[in-house]
N, C-alpha and C positions, 0 to 999 in steps of 0.2 A: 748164421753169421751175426756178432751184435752192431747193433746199431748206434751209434752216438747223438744225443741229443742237446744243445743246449741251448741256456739261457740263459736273461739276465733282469736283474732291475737297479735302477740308479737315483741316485739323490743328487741337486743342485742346491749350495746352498750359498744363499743372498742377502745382501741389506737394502732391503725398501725404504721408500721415503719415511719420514715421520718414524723412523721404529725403536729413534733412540731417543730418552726424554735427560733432561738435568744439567749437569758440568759435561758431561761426554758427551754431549750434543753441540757444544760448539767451535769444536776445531770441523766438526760436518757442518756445520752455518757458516763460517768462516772459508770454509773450501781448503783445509788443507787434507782433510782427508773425504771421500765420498761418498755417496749413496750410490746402488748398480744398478743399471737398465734390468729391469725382468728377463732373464731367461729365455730361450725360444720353446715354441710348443710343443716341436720335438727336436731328438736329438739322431734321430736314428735313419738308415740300419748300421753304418759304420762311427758305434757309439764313439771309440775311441778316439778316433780320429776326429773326430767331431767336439768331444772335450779336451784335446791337447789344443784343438784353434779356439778353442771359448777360452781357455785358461790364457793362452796367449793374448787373448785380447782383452785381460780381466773382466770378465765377465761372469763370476762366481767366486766364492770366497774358498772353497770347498768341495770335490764331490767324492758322492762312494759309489763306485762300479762295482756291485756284486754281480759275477759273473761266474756260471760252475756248467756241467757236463755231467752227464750220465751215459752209459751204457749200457744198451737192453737187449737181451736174447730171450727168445721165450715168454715174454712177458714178464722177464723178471732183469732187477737192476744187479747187474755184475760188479763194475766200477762205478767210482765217482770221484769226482773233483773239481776246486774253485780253479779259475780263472783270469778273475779280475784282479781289484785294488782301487785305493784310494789317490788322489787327487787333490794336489793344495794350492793355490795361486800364491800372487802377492799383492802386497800393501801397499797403491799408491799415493806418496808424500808431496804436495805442491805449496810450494810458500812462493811469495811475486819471484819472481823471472827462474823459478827451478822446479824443478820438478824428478822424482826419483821413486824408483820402485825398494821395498824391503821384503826381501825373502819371507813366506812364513817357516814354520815348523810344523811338517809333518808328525804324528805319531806313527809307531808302528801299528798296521793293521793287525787284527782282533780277530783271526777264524776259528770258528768256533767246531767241533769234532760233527761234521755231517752226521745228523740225526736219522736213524732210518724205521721204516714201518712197513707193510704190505702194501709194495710196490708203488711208496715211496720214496723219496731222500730229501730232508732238508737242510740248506745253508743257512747261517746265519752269519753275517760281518758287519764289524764296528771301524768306521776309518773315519779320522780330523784330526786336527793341531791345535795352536796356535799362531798368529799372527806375531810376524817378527818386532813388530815396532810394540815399546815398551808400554806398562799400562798400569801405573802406580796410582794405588787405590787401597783403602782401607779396606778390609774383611770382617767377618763377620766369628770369626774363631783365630786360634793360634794358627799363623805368627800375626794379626790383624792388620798386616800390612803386605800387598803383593805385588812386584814387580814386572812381573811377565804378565802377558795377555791371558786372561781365562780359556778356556779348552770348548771346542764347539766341535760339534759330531754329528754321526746318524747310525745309528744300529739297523740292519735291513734282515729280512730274511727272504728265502727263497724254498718254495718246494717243487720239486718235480715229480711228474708222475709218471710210470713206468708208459703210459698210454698218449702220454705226449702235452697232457696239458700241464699248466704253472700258475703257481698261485703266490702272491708277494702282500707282503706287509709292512709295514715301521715299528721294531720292537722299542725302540725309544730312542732321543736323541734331546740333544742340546734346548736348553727354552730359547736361543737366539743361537744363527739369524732367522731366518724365511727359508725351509725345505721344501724343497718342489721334489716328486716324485716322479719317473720316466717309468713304465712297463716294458716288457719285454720287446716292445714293437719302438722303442724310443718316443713314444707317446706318453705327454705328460697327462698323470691320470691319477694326482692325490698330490695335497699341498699342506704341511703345518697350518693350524686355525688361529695359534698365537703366539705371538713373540715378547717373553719377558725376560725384559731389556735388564732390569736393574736384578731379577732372581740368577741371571746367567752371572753378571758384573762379580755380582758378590759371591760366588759359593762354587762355580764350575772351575774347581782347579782340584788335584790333590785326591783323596779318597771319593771324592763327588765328581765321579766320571768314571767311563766303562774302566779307562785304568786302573783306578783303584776300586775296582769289582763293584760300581754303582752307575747304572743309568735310568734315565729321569723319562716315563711315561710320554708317548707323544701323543699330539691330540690331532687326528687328519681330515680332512673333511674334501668335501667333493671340488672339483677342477669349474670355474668359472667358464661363459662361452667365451669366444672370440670377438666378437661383438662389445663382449663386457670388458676383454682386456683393452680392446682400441678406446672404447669411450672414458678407462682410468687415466688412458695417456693424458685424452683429450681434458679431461679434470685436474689432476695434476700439474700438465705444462702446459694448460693454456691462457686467455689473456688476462683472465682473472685468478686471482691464489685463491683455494680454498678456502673455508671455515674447517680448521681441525680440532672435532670435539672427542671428548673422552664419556663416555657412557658405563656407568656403575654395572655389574652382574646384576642381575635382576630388574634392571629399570628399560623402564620401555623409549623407546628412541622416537617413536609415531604412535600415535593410539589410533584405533580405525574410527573414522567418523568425525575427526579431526580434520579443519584444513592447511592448507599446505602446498606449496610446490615446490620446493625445495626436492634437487636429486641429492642420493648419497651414494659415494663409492666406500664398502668397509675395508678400511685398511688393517683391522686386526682384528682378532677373535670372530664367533661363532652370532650371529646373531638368529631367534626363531620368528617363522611368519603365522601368527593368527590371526586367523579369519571367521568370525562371529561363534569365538571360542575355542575351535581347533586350530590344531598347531599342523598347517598342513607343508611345510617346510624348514628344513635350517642351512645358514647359510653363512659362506666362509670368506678368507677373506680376498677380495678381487670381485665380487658380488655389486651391481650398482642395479640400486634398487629407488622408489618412489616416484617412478615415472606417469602411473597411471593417477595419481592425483591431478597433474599437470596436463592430464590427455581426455578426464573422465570428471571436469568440474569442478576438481579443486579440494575435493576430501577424498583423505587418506582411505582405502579400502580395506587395507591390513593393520595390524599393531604388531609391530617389531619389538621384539624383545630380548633382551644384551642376554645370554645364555653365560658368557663368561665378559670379563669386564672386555670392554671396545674399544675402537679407533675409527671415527669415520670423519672424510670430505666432505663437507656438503659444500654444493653451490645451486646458482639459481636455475630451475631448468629451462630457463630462457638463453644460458650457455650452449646447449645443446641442439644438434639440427633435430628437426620433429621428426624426422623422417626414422633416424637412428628412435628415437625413442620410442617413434609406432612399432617400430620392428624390435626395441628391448622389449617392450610391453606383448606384443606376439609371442615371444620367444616364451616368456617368463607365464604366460597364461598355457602354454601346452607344457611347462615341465608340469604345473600345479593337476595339470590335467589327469 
């Protein structure tokens, strides 16, 4: 008799603070349009239901539910097929005394012909829109001017295996907004390392997107702890605003043997940790890092280094209870371990 097996993996996608720089950073400073509370850390097990109350409660801009089934007899795959689909919120607009939501525009989802191999199957699907409120801006080719909102996505795959495990990736997606990834258990477990604001602005419309048979490499990197999401909050909304610096590729943010107490939360991109030479970590972005300067004396014991250009908070880490940082500093000496 066969067996039916399935699964899934999901994308959340977001605008974090700071992710937008220039002219179209200030109706978000102004407040008429927002930046979104981060996601929760999971979503699961009843995914859907779960992202019809987040969308309702705007709390993502976007997501893509690949979701597919297999059928196994004998140890061999019979049937198969997707499940899921995509997911689009809306746009909320507030000017003094009103406030109003703008539908987005979904695209049609993207399935792609399930790929198959020995006692295999794999899914691949592309799902995003656009954002219904307009977004007139110059471009960067014909017609160099464009009135609808640029196109944001997530290309996902999925393999299953006749034996019951699953294996998920990011084949590419949009450079903006912030993609959070969910596994098959609705555990978030991979996150975009960077978001380019002004490469998405100008060029993600038109043949520059999965629709017009082009998507753009995604770069993912590892899920921060829990620890480190509570202490962003506490960096971002607490009594002091941060220092938000930008850090060049290649330039180091702390050199080790440096003093310093300064904490950083990265708000974008990839930065690497070396330590008397080697490069014994890298690190994405939700990462809040330089606490053992501030615990161990006062000099730096690592050099940070921008792997792709950055975005980081700092503040002073006398903001911070010690206690939380004895136990960042715990936490961050046994991944190194």
């Amino acid at each position: 008799m066969a067996m039916r097996i399935t699964s899934s993996v999901t994308s959340l996608s977001w605008i974090p603070s700071e992710a937008i720089d220039g002219m179209p950073k200030l109706p978000f400073s102004f407040g008429t349009f927002h930046y979104d509370q981060s996601p929760p850390d999971t979503i699961g097990p009843q995914v859907r239901e779960t992202l019809e109350s987040l969308r309702v409660a705007d709390r993502f801009r976007f997501a893509n539910h690949l979701a597919a089934w297999i059928e196994v007899e004998d140890g061999q795959i019979l049937r198969c097929g997707y499940s899921g689909g995509g997911s689009i919120g809306a746009t909320r607009v507030k000017i003094p005394l009103a406030s109003w939501f703008v539908d987005a525009t979904p695209l049609p989802d993207r399935l792609a012909e399930p790929e198959r191999g020995d006692g295999w199957v794999r899914f691949t699907q592309t799902a995003g829109g656009r954002t219904g409120v307009p977004a007139p801006r110059t471009v960067r080719r014909p017609p160099f001017v464009q009135y609808r909102a640029p196109i944001a996505w997530t290309t996902l795959s999925l393999t299953m295996y006749a034996d019951g495990h699953v294996e998920h990736s990011v084949v590419g997606a949009s450079p903006f907004p912030r993609h959070w990834i969910y596994d098959e258990n609705g555990r978030l477990a991979k996150k975009s390392g960077t978001t380019q604001f002004k490469d998405w602005w100008k060029r993600a419309f038109g043949k520059h997107t999965p629709w017009g048979d082009l998507d753009s490499p995604a770069l993912v990197t590892e899920v921060e702890t829990a620890l480190e999401r509570e202490l962003s909050n506490s960096i971002m909304r607490g009594g002091q605003k941060p220092d938000i610096r930008k850090v060049k590729k290649g330039v180091a943010l702390v050199e080790q043997g440096t003093e310093g107490d300064e904490l950083f939360l990265l708000l974008d991109g990839v930065l690497s940790v070396d330590v008397d030479g080697t490069i014994v970590a890298e690190l994405g972005p939700g990462a809040v890092v330089g606490e053992r300067a501030a615990l161990e004396g006062g000099r730096r014991t690592s050099t940070l280094r921008a792997i792709t250009p950055c975005k980081v908070a700092a503040v002073a880490s006398a903001q911070i209870d010690r206690q939380a940082l004895d136990a960042l500093s715990t936490g961050h000496r046994k991944e190194l371990a």
